[in-house]
MIMIDREN-68241 format. One record per atom (N, C-alpha, C, O): x, y, z; residue in one letter. Coordinates in steps of 0.1 Angstrom, whole numbers, plus 5000, padded with zeros to 4 digits. Example, Ala and Ser with C-alpha at 12.3 -4.5 7.8 and 13.67 -1.06 7.14 Angstrom:
513249435078A;512349555078A;513249675078A;514249675085A;512849785071S;513749895071S;512950005079S;513450115080S;
***
This chain:
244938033748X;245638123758X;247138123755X;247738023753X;247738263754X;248938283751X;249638203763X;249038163773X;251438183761X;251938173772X;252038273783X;251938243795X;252338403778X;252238513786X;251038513798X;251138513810X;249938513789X;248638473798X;248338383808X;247738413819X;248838273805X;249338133815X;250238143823X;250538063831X;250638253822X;252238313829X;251738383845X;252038363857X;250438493836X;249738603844X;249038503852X;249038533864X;248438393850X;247338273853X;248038223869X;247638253880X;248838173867X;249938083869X;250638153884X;250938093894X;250838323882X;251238403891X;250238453901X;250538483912X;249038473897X;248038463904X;247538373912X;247338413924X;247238253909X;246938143915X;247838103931X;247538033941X;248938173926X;250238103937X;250238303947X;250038303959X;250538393942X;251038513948X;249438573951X;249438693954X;248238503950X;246938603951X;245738413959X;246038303963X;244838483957X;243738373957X;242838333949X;241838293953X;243038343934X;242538343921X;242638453921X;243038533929X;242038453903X;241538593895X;240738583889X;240538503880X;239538693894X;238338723886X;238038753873X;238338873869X;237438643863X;237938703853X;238038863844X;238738903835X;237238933851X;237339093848X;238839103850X;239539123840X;239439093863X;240839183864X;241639083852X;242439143844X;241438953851X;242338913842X;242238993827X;243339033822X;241039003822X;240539073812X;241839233812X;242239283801X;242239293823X;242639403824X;244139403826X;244939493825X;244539263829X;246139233831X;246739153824X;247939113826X;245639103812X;246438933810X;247438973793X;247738893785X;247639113792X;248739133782X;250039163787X;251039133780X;250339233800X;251039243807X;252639143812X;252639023816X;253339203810X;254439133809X;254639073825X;254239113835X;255538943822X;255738923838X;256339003848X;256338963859X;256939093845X;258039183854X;256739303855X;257039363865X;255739353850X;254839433856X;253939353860X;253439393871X;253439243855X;252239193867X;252839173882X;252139213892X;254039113884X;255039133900X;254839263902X;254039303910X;255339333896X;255239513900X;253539543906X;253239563918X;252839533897X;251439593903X;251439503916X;251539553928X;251439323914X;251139253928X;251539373937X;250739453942X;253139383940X;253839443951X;253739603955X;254139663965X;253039663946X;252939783951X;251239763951X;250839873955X;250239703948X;249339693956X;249039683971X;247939713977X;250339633976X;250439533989X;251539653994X;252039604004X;252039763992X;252839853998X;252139894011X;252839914021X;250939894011X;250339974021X;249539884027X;249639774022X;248839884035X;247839784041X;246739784055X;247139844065X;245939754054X;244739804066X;244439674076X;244239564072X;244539704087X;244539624097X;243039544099X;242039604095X;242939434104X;241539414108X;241239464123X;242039454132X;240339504123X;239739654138X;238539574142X;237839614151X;238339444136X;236739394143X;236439394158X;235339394162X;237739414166X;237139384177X;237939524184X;238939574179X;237339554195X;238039694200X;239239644208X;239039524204X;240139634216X;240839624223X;240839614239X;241539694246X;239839514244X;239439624259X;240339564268X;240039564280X;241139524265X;242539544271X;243139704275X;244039734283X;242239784267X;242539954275X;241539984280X;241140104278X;240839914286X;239739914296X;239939874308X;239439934317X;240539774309X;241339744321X;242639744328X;243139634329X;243039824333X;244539884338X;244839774349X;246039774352X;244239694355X;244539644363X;243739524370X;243439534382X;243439404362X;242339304361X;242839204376X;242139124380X;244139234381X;243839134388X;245139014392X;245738974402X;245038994377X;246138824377X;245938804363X;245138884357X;246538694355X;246638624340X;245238514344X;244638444335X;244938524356X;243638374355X;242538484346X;241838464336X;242638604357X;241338714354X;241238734340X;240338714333X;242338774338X;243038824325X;242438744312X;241838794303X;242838624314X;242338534304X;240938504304X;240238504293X;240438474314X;238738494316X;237938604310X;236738594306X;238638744312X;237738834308X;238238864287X;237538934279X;239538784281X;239738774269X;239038654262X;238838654249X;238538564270X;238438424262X;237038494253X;236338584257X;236738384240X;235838384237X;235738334222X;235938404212X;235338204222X;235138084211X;234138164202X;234638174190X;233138214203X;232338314192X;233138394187X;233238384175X;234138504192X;234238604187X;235638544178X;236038584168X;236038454186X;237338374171X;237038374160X;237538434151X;235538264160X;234938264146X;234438364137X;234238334125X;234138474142X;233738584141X;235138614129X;235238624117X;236238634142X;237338724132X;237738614121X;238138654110X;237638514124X;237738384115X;237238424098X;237838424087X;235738464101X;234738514089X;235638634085X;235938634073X;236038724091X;235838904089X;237838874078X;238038934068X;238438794083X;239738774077X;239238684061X;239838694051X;238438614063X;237938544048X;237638604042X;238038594030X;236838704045X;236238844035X;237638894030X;237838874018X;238638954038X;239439044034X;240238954026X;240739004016X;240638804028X;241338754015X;240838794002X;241638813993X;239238794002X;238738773993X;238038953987X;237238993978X;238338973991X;237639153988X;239139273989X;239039393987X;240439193994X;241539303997X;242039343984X;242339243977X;242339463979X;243239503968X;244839413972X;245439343964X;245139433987X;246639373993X;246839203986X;247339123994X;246539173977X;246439023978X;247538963978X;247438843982X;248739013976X;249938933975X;250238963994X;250838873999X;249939064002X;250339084014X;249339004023X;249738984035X;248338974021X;246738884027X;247838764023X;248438704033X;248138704010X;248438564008X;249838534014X;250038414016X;251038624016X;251738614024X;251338624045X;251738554054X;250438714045X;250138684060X;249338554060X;249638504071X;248638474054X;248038304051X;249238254058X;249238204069X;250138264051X;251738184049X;252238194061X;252638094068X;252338314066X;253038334079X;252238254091X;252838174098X;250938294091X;249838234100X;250438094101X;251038064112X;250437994091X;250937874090X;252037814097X;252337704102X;252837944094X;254237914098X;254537914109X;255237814113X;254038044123X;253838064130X;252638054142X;252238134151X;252237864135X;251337824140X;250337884157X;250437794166X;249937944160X;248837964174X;247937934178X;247137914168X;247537904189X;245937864189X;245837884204X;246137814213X;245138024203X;244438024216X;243238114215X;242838214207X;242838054225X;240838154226X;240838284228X;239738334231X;241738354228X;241238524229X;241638584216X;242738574210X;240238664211X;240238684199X;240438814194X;240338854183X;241038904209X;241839034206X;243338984205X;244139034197X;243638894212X;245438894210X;245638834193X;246538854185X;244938774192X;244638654179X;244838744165X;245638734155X;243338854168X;243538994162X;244839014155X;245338994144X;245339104175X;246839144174X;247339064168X;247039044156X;248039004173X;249138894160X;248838884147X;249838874139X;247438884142X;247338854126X;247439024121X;247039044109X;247839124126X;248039244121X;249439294123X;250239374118X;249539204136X;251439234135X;252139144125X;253239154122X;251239024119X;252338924110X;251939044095X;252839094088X;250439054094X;250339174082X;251339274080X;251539304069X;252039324089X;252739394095X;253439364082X;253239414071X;254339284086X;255539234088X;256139134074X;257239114070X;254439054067X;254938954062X;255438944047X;255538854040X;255639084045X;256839104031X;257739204034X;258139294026X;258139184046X;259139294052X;260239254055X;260839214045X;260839234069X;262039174071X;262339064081X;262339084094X;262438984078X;261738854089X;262738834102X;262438744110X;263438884103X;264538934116X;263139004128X;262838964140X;262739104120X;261639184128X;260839114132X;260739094144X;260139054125X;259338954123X;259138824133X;258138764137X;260338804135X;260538664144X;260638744156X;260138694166X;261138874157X;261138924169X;260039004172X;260139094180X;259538994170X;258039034175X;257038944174X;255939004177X;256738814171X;256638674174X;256838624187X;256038564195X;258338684189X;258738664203X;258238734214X;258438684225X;257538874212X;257138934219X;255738954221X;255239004231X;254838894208X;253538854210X;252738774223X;252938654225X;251938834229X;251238804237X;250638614236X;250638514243X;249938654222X;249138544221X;250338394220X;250138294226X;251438424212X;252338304213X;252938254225X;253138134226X;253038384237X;253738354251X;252838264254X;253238164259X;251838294253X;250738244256X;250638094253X;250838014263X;250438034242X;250337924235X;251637874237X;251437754233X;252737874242X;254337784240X;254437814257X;255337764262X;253737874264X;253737904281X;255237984282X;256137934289X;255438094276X;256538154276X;256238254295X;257138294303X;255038254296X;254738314307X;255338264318X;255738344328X;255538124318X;256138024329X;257438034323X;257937924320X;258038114321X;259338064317X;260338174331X;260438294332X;260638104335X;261338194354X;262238174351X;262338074343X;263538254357X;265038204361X;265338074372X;266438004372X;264338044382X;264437954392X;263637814384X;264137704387X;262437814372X;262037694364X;261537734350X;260437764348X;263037724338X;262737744328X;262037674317X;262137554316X;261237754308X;259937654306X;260537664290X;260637774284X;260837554285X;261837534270X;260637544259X;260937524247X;259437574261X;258737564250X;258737604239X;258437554229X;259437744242X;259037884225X;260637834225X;260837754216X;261737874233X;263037774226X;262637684219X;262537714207X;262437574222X;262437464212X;261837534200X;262437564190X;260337554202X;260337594184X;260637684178X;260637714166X;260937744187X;261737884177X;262737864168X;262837944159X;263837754170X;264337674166X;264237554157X;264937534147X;263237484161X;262937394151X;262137364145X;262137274138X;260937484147X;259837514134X;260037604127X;259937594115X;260537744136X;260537904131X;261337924125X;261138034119X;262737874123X;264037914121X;265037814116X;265437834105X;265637724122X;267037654119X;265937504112X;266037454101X;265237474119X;264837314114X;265437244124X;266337294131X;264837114123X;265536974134X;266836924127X;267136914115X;267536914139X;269136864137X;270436954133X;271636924132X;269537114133X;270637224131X;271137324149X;271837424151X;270337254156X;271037274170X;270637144180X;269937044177X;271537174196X;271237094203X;270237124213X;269537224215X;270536974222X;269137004232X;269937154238X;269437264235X;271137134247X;272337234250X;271837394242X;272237494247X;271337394235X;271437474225X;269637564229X;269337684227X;268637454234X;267537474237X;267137524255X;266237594259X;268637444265X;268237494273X;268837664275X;268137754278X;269637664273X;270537774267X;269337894261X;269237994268X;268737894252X;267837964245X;266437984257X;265738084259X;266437874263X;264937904274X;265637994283X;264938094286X;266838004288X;267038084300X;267138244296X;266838344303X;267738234279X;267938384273X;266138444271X;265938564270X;265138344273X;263638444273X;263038424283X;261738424284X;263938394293X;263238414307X;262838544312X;263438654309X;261938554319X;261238704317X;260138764307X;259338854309X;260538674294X;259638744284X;257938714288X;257638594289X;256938824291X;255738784300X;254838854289X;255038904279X;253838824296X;252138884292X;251938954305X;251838874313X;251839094311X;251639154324X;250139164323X;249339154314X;250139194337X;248439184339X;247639264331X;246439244332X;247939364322X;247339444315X;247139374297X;246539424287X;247739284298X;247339174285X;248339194274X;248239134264X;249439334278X;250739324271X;251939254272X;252139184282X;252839284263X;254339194266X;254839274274X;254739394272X;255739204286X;256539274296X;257339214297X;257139094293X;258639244301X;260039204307X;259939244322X;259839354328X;260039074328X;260339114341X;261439044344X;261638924345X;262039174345X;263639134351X;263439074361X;264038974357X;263039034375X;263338954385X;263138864381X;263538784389X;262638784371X;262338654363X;263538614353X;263738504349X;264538724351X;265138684340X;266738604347X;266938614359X;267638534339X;268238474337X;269938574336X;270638604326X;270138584345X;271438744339X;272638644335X;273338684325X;273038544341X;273938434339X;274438414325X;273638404317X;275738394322X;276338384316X;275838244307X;276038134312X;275238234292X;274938134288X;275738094275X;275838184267X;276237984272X;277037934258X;275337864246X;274437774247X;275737964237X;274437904228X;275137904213X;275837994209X;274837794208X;275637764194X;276837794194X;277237844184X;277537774203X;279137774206X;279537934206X;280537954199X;278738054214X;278638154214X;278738134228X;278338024232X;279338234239X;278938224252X;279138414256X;280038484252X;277938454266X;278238564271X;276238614278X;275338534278X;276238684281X;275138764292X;273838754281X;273338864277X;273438654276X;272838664260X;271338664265X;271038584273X;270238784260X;269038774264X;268338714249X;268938654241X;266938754249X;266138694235X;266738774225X;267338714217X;266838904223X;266938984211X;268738884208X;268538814198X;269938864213X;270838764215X;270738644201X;271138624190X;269838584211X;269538424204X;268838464193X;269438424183X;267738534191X;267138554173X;268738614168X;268838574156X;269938694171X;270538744164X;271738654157X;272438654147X;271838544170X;272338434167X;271938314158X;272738244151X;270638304161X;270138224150X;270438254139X;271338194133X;269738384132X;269938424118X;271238464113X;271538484102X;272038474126X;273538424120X;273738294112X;274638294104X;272938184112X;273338084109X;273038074091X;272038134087X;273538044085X;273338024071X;271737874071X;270937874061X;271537794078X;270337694079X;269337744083X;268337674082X;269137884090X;267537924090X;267338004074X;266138024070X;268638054064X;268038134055X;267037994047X;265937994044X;268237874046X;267937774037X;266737734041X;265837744033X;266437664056X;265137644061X;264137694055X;263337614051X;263837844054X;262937924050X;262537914038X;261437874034X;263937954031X;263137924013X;263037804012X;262437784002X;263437694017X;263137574018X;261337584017X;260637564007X;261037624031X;259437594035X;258637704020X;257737664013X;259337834019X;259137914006X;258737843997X;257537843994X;259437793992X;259737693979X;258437593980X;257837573970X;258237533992X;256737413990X;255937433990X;254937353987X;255937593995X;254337623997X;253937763983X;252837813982X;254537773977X;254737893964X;254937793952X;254137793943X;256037723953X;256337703939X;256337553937X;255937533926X;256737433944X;256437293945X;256937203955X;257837243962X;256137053957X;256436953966X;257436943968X;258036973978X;258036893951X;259236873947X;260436963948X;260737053940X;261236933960X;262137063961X;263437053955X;264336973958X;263437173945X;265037163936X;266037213946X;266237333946X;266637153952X;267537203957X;268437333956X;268637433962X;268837263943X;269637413937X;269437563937X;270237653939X;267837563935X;266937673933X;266637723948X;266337843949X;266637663957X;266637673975X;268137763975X;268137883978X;269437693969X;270137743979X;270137923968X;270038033973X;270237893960X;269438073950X;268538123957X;268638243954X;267538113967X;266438183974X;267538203988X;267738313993X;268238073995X;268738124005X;269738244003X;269638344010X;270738223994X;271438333993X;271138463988X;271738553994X;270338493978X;268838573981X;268738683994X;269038793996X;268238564001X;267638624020X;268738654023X;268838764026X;269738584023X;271338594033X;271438764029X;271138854038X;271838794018X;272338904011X;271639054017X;272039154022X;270138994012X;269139134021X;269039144031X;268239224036X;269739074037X;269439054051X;267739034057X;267039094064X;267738934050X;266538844054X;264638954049X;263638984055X;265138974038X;264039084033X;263138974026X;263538914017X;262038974033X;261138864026X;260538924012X;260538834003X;260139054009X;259439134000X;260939123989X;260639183979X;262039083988X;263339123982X;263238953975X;263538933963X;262838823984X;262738693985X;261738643976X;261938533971X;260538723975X;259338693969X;259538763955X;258838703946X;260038853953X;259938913939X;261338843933X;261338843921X;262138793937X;262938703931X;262138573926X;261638553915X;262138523935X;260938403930X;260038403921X;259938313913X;259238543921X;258038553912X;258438593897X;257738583887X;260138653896X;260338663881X;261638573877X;262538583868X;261538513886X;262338373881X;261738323871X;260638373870X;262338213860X;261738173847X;261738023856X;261037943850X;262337973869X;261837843871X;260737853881X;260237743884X;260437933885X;258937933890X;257737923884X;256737883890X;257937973869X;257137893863X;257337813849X;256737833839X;258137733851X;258337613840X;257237513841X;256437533850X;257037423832X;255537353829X;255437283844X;254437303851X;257037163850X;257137103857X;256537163874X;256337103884X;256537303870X;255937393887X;254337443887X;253937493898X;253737423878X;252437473873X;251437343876X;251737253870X;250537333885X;249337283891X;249837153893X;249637053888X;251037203906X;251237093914X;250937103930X;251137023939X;250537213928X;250437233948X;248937213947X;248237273939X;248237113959X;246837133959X;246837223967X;247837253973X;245337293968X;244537383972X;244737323988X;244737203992X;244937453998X;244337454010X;242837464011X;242137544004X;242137374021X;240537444026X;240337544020X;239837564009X;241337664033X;240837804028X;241237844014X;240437904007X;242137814012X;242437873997X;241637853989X;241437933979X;241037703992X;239737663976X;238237733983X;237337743975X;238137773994X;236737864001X;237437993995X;236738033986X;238538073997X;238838173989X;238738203976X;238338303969X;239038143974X;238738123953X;237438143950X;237038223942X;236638053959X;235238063950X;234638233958X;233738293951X;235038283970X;234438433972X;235038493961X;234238563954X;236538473958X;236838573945X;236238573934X;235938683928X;236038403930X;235138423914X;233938463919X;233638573913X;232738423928X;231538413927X;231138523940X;230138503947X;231838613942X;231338703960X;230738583966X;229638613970X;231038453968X;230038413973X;229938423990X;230938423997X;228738433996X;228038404010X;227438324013X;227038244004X;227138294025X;226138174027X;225438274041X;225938344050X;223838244035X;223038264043X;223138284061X;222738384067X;223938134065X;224238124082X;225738154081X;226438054077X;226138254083X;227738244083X;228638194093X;229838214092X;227738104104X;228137964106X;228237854105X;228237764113X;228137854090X;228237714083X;229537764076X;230137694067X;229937854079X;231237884067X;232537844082X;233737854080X;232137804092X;232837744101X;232737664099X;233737604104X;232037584093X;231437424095X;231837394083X;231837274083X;232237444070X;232537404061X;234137384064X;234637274063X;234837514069X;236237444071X;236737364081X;237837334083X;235537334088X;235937214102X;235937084089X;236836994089X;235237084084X;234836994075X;235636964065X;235636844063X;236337034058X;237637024051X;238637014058X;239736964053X;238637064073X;239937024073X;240837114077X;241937084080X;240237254078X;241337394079X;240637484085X;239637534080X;241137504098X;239737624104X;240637724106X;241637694113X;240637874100X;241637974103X;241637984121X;240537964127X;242738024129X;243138064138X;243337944144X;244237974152X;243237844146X;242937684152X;243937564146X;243537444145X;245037604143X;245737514137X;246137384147X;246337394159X;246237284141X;246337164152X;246837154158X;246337124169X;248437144156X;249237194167X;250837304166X;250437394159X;251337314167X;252237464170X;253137414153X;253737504147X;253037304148X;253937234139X;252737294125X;252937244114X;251637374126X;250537404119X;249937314108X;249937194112X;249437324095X;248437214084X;250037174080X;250937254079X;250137054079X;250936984069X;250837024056X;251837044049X;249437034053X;249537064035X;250036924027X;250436814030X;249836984016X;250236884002X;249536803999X;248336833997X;249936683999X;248736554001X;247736544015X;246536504015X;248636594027X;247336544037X;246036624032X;244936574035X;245936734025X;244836804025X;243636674018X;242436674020X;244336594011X;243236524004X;243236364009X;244336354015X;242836284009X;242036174012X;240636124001X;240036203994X;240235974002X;239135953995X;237736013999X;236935983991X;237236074008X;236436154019X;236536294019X;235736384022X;237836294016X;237536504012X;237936524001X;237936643999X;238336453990X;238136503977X;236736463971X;236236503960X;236236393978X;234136403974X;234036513978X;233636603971X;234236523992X;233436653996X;234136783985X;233236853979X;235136813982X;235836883976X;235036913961X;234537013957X;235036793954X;234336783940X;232736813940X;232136843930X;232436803952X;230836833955X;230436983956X;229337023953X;231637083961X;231637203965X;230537263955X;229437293959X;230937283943X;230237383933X;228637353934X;227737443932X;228137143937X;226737153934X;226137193946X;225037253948X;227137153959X;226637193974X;226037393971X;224937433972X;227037473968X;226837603967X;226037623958X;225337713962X;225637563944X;224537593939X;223337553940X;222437553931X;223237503949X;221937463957X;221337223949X;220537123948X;222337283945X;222037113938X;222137003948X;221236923948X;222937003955X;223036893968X;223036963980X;223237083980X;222836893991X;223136944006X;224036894013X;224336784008X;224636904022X;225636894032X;225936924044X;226537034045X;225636864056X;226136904066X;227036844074X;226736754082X;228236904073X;229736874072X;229636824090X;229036894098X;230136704094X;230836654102X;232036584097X;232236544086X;233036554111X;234536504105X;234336384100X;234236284107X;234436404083X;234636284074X;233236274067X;233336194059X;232036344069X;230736274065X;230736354050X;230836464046X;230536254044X;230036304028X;228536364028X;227636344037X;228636424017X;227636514010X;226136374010X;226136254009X;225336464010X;224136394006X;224236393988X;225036473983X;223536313979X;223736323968X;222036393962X;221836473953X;221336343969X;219736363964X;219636533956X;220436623955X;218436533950X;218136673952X;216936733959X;215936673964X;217336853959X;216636913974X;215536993968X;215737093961X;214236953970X;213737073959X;212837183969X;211737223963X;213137233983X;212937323990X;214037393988X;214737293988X;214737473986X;215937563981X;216037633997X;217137664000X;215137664005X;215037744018X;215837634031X;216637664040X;215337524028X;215937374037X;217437394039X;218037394049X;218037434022X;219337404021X;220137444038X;219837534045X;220937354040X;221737374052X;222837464050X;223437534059X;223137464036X;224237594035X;223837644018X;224237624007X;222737734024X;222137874015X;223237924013X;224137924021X;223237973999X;224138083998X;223838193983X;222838193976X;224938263983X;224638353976X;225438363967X;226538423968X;225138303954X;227038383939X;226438473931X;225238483929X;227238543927X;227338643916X;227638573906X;228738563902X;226538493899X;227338463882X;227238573873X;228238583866X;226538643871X;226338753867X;227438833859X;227538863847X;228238863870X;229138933873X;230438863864X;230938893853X;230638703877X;231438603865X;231738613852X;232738643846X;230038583847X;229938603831X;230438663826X;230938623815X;230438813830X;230638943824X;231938933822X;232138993812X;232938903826X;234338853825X;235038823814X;236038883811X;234338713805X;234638683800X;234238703782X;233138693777X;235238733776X;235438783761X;235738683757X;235138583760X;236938683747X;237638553743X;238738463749X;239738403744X;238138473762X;239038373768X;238138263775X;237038293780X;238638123775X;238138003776X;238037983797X;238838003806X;236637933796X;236237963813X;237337783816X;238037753825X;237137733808X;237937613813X;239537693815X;239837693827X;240537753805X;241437803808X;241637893819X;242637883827X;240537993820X;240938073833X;240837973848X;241638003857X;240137873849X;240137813864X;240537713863X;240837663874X;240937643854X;241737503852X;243137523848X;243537523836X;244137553865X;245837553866X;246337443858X;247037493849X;246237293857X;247337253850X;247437273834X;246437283827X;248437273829X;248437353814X;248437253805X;248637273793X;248337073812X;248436993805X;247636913801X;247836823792X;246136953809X;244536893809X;243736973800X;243537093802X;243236903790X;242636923780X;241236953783X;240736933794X;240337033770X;238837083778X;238036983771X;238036973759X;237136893784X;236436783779X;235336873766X;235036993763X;234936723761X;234036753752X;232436803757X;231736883751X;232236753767X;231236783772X;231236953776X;230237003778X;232537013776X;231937133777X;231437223768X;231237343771X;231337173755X;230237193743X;229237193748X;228837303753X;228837153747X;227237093758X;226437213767X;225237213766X;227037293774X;227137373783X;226637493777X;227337523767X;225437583780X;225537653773X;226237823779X;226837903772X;225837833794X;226637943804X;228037953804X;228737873799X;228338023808X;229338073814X;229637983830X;230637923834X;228337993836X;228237953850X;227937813850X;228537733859X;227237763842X;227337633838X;228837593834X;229337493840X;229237633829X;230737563825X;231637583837X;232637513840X;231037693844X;232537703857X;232037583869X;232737543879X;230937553867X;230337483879X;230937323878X;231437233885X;230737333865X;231337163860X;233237153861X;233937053866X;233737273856X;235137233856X;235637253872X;236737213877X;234937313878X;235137313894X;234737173897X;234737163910X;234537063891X;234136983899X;235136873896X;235436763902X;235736933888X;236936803881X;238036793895X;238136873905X;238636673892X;239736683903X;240836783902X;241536823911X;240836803888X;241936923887X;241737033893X;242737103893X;241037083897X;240537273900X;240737273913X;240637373920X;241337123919X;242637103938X;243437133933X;244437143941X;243837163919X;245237213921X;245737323917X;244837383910X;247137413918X;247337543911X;248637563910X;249037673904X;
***
């Protein structure tokens, strides 16, 4: 494999959720400055997820937020949108705008049981998440389902509720230690008012709000929320923050500093244009030097994404595809807590990288598994194929057909420094060889 190729390999892996080897077959002569081009104007445009209708315009007038939330909750239809968002990682032309809304999701950790606001939000971050993160943060702040989740609802002029202050602050924007508490009560009284009204939208209710004169980051005057976001991103420590968190989750653990404060001044300049942030990065030459290439492991979803990309795969009960990421570790919409997955190392342990290395014989029907927190794979073989607890369905077929003169170990094995065992002589498939190098410990990483 050329370097160029390893280049296209390399950019894929990190800006998409793999590559099938067909499209590689169709991109992989392509220079680095047009493979970024196609990513970004694939992702110019984009289609919302509609799985669920909105019947929030069904109801003009439910009552109260108790009603409200009683007639939104609903733990099935989460999982539901949970599934219908896996597909579209894995089936969207948008892939650099899907793998940026992943990102944002993370960042912008939520977790609550109504699976229309949940929706909403994951189509206003689509919106948004190679656009301009000023916008972005401000309509975060106006999301239902966040008010919701940080109790922005309870936030009155007579008892201010510091929740979405504080993290707006010290997850979303500046980081811990770049303001004070002063700084947080200050910030709760400027989104006093910001509500969910009984009709399940964002409202400003002025008799709730705070008109009083507040000093925030050594700023003082009549300051409401749009104020404090404008104040924040004044600060030069939310651009760095960002490409900071940019930087660990795209390009490595290891953060070059130097190369952060080139991304922060970057954002400062565009005034905070994420799509302006990302194509810097992607045709940087240190984004991909040998030292940045198959050092990030795999998220859950990201390693369940990969294999829909290479193999369409399904599984028979498409709630086992719940149970598989309870099981690893990553359940889309359910993040643990508002601080979202840690990533990096926590993803792995001695108990989920079995389960992890087991993936390809679990899906090809060779072992079984039924995922509880921490329980390994059965090892046996199963020779009812119908028993299997998680049936499923791949396209090797298709896989196969992919491949010309390019090496199935190179296309799925990221590090550029791991050699192709001997044993894959041996092998006579295509799908045989993908099943084994998926099993190595290398194919957690990209």
């Amino acid at each position: 494999m050329t370097e160029s190729e390893k280049e296209i390999k390399h950019l894929f892996a990190r800006a998409s959720f793999g590559l099938h080897p067909l499209i590689f077959q169709k991109i992989k002569n392509n220079s680095r400055e047009e493979a970024v081009d196609a990513l970004f104007k694939s992702s110019e445009s984009f289609s919302n997820i509609t799985h669920f209708p909105d019947i929030r315009k069904e109801k003009k007038d439910v009552g109260g937020l108790k009603v409200l939330k009683m007639i939104l909750k609903s733990k099935k239809d989460l999982q539901q949108l949970n599934l219908v968002w896996l597909d579209k990682m894995a089936t969207s032309n948008e892939t650099l705008r899907e793998k940026m809304t992943f990102f944002w999701h993370n960042h912008f950790a939520t977790s609550t049981p109504f699976p229309v606001l949940m929706q909403e939000q994951n189509n206003m971050i689509r919106k948004h998440a190679l656009g301009n993160f000023r916008e972005l943060v401000t309509e975060i702040a106006m999301d239902p389902a966040m008010i919701f989740y940080l109790n922005n609802h309870q936030n009155k002029k007579d008892a201010p509720n510091e929740n979405f202050a504080r993290e707006l602050m010290e997850l979303f924007t500046l980081g811990r230690g770049n303001y004070t508490e002063q700084d947080i009560k200050e910030s709760a009284r400027a989104f006093t008012g910001w509500h969910v009204g009984k009709d399940g939208y964002f409202t400003f209710h002025k008799k709730d709000y705070d008109d009083g004169a507040k000093t925030f980051m050594g700023k003082t005057g009549n300051w409401g929320g749009h104020d404090i976001i404008r104040i924040i991103l004044d600060q030069e420590e939310t651009s760095v923050f960002i490409s900071r968190k940019i930087y660990k989750s795209f390009i490595s653990p290891n953060i070059d500093e130097a190369f952060v404060s080139q991304m922060a001044s970057r954002f400062r300049k565009s005034n905070y244009d994420i799509g302006d942030l990302m194509r810097f990065v992607f045709l940087s030459d240190h984004f991909y030097i040998k030292e940045n290439r198959g050092v990030l492991i795999k998220s859950p979803v990201e390693l369940i994404v990969e294999y829909k990309v290479l193999f369409q795969l399904r599984m028979k009960n498409a709630d086992n595809m719940i149970k598989l990421q309870r099981g690893l570790g990553q359940v889309l919409f359910m993040p643990p807590n508002v601080a979202g997955w840690p990533g990096d190392r926590n993803w792995i342990d001695s108990t989920s990288l079995l389960v992890r290395v087991n993936l390809p014989s679990l899906f090809s029907g060779k072992i079984t598994y039924t995922p509880k927190d921490k329980e390994l794979p059965e090892t046996e073989s199963i020779k009812d194929k119908s028993k299997l607890p998680f049936l499923c369905s791949m396209n090797f077929e298709k896989f196969e057909s992919g491949f010309k003169n390019s090496s199935v170990f190179d296309l799925i094995i990221h590090p550029t420094s791991v050699e192709e065992p001997s044993v894959m002589k041996q092998l006579n498939s295509a799908s045989e060889k993908a099943i084994y190098v998926m099993s190595l410990p290398e194919f957690q990483l990209h």
